[in-house]
C-alpha positions in Angstrom: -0.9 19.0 20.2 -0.2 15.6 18.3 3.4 14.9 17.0 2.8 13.8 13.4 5.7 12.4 10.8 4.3 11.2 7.4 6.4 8.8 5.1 6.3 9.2 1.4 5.1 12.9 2.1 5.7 13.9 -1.7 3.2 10.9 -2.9 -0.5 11.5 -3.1 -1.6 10.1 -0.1 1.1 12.6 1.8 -0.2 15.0 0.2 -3.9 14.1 0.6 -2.8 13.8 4.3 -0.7 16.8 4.8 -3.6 18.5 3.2 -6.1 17.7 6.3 -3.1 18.4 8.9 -2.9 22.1 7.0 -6.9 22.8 7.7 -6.3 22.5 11.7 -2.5 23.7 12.0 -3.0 24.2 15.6 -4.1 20.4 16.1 -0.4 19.1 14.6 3.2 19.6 15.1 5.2 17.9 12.3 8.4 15.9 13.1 9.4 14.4 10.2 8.5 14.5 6.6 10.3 12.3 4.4 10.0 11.7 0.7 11.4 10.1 -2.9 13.3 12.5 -6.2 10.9 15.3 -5.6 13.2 17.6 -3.8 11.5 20.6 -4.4 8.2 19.8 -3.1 9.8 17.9 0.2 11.7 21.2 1.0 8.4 23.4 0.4 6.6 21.2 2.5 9.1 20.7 5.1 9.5 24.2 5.1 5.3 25.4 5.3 4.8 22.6 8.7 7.9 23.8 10.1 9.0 20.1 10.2 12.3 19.1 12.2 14.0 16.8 9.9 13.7 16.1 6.0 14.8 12.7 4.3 15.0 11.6 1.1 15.0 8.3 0.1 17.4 9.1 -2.8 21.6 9.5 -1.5 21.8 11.4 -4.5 19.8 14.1 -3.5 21.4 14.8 -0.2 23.1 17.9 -1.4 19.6 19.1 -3.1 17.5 18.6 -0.1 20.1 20.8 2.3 20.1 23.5 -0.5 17.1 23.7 -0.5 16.4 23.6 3.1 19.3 26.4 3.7 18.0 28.6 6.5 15.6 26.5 7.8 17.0 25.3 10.2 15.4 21.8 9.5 17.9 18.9 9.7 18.2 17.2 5.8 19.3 13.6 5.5 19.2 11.1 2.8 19.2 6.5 2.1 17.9 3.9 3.8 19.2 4.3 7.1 18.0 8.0 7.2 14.9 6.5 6.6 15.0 4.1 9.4 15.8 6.2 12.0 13.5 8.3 11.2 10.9 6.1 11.9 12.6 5.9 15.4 12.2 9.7 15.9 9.3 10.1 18.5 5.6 10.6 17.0 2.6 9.9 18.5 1.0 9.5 14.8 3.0 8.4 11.7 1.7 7.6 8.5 3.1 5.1 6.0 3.0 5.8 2.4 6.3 4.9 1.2 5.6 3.1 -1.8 7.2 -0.7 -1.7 9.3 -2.9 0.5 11.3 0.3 1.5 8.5 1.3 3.3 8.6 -1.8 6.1 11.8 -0.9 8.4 10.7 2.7 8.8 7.6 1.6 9.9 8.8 -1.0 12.1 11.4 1.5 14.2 7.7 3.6 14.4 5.7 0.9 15.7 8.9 0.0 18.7 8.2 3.7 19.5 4.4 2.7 20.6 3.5 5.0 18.1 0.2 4.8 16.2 1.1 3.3 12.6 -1.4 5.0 9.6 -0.9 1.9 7.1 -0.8 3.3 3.4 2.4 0.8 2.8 0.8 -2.5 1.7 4.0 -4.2 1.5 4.7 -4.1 4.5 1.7 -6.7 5.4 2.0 -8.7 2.4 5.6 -9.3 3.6 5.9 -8.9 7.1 2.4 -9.4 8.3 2.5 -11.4 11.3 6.4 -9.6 12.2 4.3 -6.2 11.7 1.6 -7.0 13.9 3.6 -8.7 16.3 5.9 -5.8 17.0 3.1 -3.2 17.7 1.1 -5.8 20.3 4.8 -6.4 21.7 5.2 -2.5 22.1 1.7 -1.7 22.4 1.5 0.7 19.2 -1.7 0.9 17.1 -2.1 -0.2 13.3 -4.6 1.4 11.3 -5.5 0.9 8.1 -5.5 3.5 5.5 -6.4 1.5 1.9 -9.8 2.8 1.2 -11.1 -1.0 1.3 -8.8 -1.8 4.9 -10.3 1.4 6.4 -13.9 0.1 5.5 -13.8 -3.3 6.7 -12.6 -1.3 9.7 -14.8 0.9 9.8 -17.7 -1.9 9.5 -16.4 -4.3 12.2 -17.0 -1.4 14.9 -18.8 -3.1 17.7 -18.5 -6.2 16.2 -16.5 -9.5 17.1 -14.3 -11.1 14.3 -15.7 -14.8 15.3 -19.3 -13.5 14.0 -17.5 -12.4 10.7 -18.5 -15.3 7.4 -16.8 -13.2 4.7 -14.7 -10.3 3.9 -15.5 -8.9 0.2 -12.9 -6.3 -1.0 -14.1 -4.6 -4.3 -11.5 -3.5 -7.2 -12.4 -0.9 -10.1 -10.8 -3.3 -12.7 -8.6 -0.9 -13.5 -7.8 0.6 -16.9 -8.2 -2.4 -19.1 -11.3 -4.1 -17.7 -13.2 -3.9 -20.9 -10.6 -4.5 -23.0 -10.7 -8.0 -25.2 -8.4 -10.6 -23.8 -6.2 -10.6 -26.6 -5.4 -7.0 -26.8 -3.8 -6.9 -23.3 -0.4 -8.6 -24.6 0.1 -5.0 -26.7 -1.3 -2.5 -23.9 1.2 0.4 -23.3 2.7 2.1 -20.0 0.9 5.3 -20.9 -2.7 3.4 -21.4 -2.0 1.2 -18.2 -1.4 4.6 -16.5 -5.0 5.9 -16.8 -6.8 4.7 -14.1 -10.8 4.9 -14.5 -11.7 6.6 -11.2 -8.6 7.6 -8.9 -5.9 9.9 -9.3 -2.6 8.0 -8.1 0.9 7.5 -9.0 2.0 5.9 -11.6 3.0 2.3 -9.9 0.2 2.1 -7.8 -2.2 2.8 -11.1 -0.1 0.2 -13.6 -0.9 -2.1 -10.5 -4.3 -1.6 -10.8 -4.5 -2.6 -14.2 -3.1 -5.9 -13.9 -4.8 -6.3 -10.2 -1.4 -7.1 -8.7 -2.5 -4.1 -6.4 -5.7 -5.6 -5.1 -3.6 -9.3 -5.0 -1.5 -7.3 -2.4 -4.7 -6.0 -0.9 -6.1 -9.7 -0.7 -2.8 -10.8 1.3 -3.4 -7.5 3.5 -6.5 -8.8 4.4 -5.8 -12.2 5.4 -3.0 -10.5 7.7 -4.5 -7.4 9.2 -7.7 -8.8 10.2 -6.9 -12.3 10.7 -9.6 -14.0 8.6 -9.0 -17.5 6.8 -8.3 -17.1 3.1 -11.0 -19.2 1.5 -13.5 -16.0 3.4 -11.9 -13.2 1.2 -13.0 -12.3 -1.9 -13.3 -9.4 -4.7 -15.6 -8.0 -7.1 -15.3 -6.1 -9.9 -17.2 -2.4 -8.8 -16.7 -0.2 -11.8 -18.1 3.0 -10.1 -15.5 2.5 -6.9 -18.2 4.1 -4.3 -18.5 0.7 -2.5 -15.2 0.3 -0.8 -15.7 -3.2 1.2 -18.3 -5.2 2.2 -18.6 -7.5 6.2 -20.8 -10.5 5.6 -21.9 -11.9 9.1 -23.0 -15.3 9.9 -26.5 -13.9 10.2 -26.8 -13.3 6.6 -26.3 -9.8 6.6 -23.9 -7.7 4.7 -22.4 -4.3 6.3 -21.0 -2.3 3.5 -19.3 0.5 3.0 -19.3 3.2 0.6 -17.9 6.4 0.0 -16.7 9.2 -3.3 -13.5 8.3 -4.7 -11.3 10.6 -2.5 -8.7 8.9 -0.2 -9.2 11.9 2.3 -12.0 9.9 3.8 -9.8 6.5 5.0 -7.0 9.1 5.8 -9.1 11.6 8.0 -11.0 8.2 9.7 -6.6 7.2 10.8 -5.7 10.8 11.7 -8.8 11.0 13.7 -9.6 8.0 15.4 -11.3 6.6 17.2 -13.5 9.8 17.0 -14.9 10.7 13.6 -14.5 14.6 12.3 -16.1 16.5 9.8 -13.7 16.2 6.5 -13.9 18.2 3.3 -15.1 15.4 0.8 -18.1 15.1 -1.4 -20.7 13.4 0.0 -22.5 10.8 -2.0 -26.1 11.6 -3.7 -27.4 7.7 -4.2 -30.4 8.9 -6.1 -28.2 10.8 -9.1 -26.0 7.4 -8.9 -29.2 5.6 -9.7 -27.2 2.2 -9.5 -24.0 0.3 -8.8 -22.2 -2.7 -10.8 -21.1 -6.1 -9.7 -19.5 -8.9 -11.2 -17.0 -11.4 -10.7 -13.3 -10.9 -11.4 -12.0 -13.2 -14.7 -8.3 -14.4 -13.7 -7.8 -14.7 -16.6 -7.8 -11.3 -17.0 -6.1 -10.9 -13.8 -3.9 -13.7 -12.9 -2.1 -11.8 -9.9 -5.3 -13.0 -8.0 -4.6 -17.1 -8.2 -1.2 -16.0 -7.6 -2.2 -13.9 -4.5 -4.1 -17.2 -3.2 -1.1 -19.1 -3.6 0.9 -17.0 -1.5 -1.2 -17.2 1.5 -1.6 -21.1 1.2 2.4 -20.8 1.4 2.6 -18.5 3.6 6.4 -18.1 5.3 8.2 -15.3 3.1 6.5 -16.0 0.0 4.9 -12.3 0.2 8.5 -11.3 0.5 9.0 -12.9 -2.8 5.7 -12.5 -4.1 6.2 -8.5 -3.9 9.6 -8.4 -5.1 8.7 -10.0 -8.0 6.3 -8.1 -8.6 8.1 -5.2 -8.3 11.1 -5.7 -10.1 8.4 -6.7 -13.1 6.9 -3.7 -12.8 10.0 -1.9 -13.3 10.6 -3.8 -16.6 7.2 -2.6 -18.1 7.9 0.5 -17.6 11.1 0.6 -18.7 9.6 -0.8 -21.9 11.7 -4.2 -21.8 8.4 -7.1 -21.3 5.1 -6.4 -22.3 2.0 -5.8 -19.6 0.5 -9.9 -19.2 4.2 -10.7 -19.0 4.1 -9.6 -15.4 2.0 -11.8 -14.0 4.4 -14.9 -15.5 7.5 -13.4 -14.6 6.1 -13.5 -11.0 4.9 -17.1 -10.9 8.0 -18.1 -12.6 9.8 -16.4 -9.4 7.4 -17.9 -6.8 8.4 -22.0 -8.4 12.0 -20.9 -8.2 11.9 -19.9 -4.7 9.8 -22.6 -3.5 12.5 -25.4 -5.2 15.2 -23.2 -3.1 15.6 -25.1 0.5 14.8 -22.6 3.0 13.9 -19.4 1.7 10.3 -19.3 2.3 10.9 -20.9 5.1 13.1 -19.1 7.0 12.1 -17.1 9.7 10.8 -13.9 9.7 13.1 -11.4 10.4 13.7 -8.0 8.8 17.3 -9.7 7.5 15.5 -12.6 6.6 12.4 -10.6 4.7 15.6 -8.4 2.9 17.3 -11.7 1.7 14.4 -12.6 0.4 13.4 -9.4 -1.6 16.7 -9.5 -2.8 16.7 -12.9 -4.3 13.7 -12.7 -5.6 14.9 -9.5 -7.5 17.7 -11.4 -8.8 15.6 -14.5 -10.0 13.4 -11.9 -12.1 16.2 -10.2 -14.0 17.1 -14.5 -14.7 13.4 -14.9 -15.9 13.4 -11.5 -17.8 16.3 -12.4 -19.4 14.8 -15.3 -20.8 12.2 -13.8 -22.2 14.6 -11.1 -24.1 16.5 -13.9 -25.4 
């Protein structure tokens, strides 16, 4: 039986992966579960896998988690440093999903543990990649990918040697506003930027789609996970979201990937490597489909990308900054204070004002480091954003 803890448990990949841990109950024993404002469904979860400990990332909800875990006798804590030692508490598999930079210490205590690391966080590449990667080859823990388009390159490079890989193509749905005129984007609202095409996700993750930053991160992951040079990576626009990546070799040939929109595949490839089990997703009719859609990305559109290129020509702790830009501007749309293509420039503006700041990008990486880094780049948003109110 398998020790399993999942991160961000209340999210939709927890739930899409406590969902395959409930169909073979015998196969799992859950350690930790730890999740976000969502009380009530952390507690009923924590309660139904018999869990031993329950965190909330919220110090405010302390009191509501132990209520509601009276009886249990499962141990209830709450804040950051909950979270981090809960990613020291021993589990042979743990899977990230806590969305943001919070998600990158919990994960590191996991991977000192030797554990095997299922990587739904995407921050925690785009800014600690190479202190990431480091730590599990120094401890001997396992990284595995869990974005659909990670978990297909992945899945593609099986048996295969990374110097025989020419290119790396990750695909993107476009989000909700890929047909929309240019000039309409400026006025787009929080509740249209919400209602992503093909997937159902949270909120955040489904904004980020929109405006691409998502797939910028998911350019940076690529470049740190795999190891390939950044001029080899590049997207396409795939409105029907069935081809997840694609492996060029220097043969000529293209391995690709495809597979239904459900993120129960990439999870149930994780939780059962390196063996594959049968999982309870559609399977693909190619015929009915009758064809697939291509077509280059417009940065215009989607700006995030040149700004994701930049980054990794950077490199240092500019996806520190990069993300906590991105973040904090994220926050403001939602909150209704800049509009939706104000993003983009609120994070490029951040980026030249780090870069004219001796030393922050290039100091070393370090968790303290990475955290003073995501904390001045906060602060140098709210400066830009005030800018733009005034």
């Amino acid at each position: 039986m398998r020790r399993i803890s999942v991160f961000g448990a209340t999210g939709s990949i927890g739930q899409s992966t406590l969902d395959l841990i409930a169909r073979a109950p015998d196969a799992y024993d859950v350690a930790v579960l730890t999740g976000g404002q969502n009380i009530a469904q952390l507690a009923s979860d924590a309660r139904r896998f018999g869990a031993d400990l329950a965190v909330t990332a919220d110090e405010a909800l302390y009191k509501d988690l132990k209520e509601a875990l009276a009886g249990s006798g499962i141990e209830a804590a709450a804040g950051e440093a909950a979270l981090e030692e809960a990613g020291a508490r021993p589990a042979d598999w743990i899977m990230s999903a806590i969305v943001g930079a919070a998600g990158l210490a919990p994960g590191l205590r996991a991977l000192e543990q030797g554990s095997t690391l299922a990587l739904a966080n995407k921050e925690s590449l785009v800014t600690a990649g190479a202190l990431l990667m480091q730590t599990a080859c120094r401890h001997g823990a396992t990284v595995l990918p869990v974005d659909s388009e990670h978990s297909a390159v992945f899945q593609a490079l099986v048996g295969e040697e990374m110097d025989t890989v020419e290119r790396i193509i990750i695909t993107a749905s476009g989000g909700a506003f890929r047909d929309w005129p240019l000039e309409d984007l400026a006025r787009a609202t929080v509740e249209q930027a919400s209602a992503h095409p093909n997937w159902n996700m949270g909120q955040r993750i489904t904004i980020d789609s929109a405006s691409m930053f998502n797939k910028a991160l998911e350019v940076i992951e690529t470049k740190e996970y795999f190891g390939i040079d950044p001029e080899r990576i590049e997207v396409l626009i795939h409105p029907e979201s069935l081809v997840h990546a694609l492996v060029g070799f220097r043969d000529g040939a293209l391995m690709a990937h495809l597979g239904v929109s459900d993120m129960r595949h990439a999870i149930g490839y994780a939780l059962n490597w390196p063996e594959r089990a049968e999982l309870p997703v559609a399977r693909l009719d190619l015929a009915q489909i009758g064809q697939l859609h291509f077509r280059a990305p417009d940065e215009a559109r989607y700006p995030a990308l040149r700004l994701a290129r930049e980054v990794m020509a950077r490199d240092g702790l500019a996806g520190a900054v990069f993300n906590a830009a991105k973040e904090a501007a994220l926050d403001a749309f939602i909150a209704g204070r800049i509009g939706f293509t104000a993003m983009a420039g609120v994070v490029e503006a951040v980026l030249e004002r780090a870069e004219a700041e001796l030393g922050l990008i290039d100091a070393t990486m370090t968790l303290d480091n990475i955290r003073a880094a995501d904390h001045m780049a906060r602060i140098r948003a709210e400066e830009v954003m005030s800018g733009l109110a005034a």
